[in-house]
N, C-alpha and C positions, 0 to 999 in steps of 0.2 A: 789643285783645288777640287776635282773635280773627284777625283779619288779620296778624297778625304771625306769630301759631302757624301759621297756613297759609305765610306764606311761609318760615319754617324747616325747614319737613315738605317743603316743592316743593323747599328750595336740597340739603336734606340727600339726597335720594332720589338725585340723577344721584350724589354721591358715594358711596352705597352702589352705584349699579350700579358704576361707574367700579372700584371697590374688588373686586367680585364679578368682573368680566371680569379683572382682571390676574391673581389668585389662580387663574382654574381657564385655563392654556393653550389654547389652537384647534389641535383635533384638523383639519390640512389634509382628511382626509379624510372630514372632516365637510362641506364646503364643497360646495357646490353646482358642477357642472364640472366638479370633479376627477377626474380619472382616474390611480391611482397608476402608477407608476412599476413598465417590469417590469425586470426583468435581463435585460441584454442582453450581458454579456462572457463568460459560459459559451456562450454560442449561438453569438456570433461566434467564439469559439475553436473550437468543434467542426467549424461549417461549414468554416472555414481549411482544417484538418486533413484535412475528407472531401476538400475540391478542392485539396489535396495527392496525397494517397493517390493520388485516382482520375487524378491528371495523371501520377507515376509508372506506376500501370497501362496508361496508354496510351502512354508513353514507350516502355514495355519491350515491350510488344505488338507498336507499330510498328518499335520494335529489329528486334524476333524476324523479324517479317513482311517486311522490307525487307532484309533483309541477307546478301549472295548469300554462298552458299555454296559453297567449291570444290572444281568433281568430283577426282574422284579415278577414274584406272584403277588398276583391280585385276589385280592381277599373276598369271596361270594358267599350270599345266602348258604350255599350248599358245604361250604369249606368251615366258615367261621363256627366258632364255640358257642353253644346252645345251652340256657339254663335248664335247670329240671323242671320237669312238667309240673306246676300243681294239680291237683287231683280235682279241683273247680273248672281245670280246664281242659278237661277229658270225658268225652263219653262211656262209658263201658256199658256194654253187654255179652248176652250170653244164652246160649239156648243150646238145646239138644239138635245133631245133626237131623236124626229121621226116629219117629219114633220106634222103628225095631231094632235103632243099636240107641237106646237107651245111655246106656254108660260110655257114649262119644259126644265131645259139647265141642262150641265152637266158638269162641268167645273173641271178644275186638275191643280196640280202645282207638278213641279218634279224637285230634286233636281239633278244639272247638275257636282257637283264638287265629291271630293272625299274625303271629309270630311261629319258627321254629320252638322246639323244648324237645329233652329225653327223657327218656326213661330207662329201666331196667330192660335187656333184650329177654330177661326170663320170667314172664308172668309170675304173680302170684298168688295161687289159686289154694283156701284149707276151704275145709268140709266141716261143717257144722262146730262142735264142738273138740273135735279130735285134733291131737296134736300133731305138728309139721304142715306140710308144704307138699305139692305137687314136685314132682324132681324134673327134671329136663331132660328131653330128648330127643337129642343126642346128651349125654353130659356136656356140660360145661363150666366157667366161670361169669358171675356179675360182669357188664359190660354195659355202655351206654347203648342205648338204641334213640336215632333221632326219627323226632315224628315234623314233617311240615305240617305248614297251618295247610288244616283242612282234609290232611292227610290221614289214614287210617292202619292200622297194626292190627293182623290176624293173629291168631293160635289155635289149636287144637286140644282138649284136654280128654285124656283118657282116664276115667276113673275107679276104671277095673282092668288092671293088666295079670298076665301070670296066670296061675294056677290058683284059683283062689279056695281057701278051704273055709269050712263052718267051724266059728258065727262069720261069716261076712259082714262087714260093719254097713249100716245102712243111716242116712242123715236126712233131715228133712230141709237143708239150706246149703247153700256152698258162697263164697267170699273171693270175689276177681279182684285184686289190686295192679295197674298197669308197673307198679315200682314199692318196693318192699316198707318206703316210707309213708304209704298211705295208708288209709284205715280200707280202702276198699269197698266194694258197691255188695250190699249180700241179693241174694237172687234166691228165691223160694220154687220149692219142688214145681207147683204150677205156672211161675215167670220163667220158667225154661225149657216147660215140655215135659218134665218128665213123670214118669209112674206115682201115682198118688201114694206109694209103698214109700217112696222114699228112693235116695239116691244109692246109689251101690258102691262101695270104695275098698279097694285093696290094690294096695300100692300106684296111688294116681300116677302118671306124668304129665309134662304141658311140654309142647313145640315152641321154640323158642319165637318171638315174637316175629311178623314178614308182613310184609306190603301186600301181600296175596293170600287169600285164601288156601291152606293148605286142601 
């Protein structure tokens, strides 16, 4: 009896444990080794996002940094295109340098407005009634010449060069125009100084127009 009571007490015992373990679950993180489990899909989306971000900021950086820019001239008073002078708005005169060189004048145009304008760089200077023009010297060709407002343009006109032989032509007027489209300012033998005989002419020149007094 007493061996049988013991082996019912030894068979019955594994089925109360048996019974006791299915009833109460295995906390995993009861288990020895365990290490739980962290989150890792909020981390891996932020990081994405920062090494997004920061590959835009160096995109647009190197944009900025790398991407030539182009110059640009700026357009000044001094650069920009300038109408032609009217002749209303231009001073001219004209006189004899001394009176013992007679037949050297000195003549100017000055511009009276307050805008830029051009003119002709080669005066043009006839003598009374005689045909042509003063020639330029040095030679050259028509060419604009710019005048600022307020600014003024010299020449020199020589009205006897060479060798001059008899009759030497003699005039009692002469005609400054600063640009070959004007009628020109006329200037009488005593508005310029010179000898009451008249003006003296064989093969004039004029100095091409300059900021300075030749």
């Amino acid at each position: 009896m007493r061996s049988y009571s013991r082996l019912t007490h030894l068979t019955h015992r594994p089925c109360l444990i048996h019974l006791t373990h299915r009833s109460r679950p295995i906390n995993p993180a009861h288990l020895p080794g365990h290490h739980p489990a962290r989150p890792t899909t909020p981390l891996r989306a932020t990081t994405t996002a920062f090494v997004t971000l920061a590959s835009l900021i160096t995109l647009a950086t190197t944009a900025s940094a790398t991407t030539p820019t182009t110059p640009t001239t700026p357009t000044t008073s001094a650069t920009a295109p300038a109408p032609r002078c009217t002749e209303s708005a231009l001073a001219i005169k004209a006189t004899v340098l001394t009176p013992q060189r007679p037949d050297a004048l000195r003549i100017s145009a000055t511009n009276r407005t307050d805008k830029p304008c051009t003119v002709d760089r080669i005066p043009t200077v006839t003598f009374g009634d005689l045909d042509g023009a003063a020639e330029p010297d040095p030679p050259t060709e028509s060419a604009p010449y710019r005048l600022a407002p307020g600014s003024t343009a010299y020449a020199t006109v020589r009205t006897v060069t060479g060798r001059p032989t008899p009759p030497i032509r003699t005039v009692d007027f002469l005609t400054v125009a600063a640009d070959p489209s004007h009628h020109g300012r006329r200037f009488d033998v005593t508005a310029i100084g010179a000898p009451p005989t008249g003006i003296r002419v064989w093969s004039p020149t004029t100095t091409w127009w300059s900021p300075t007094p030749a």
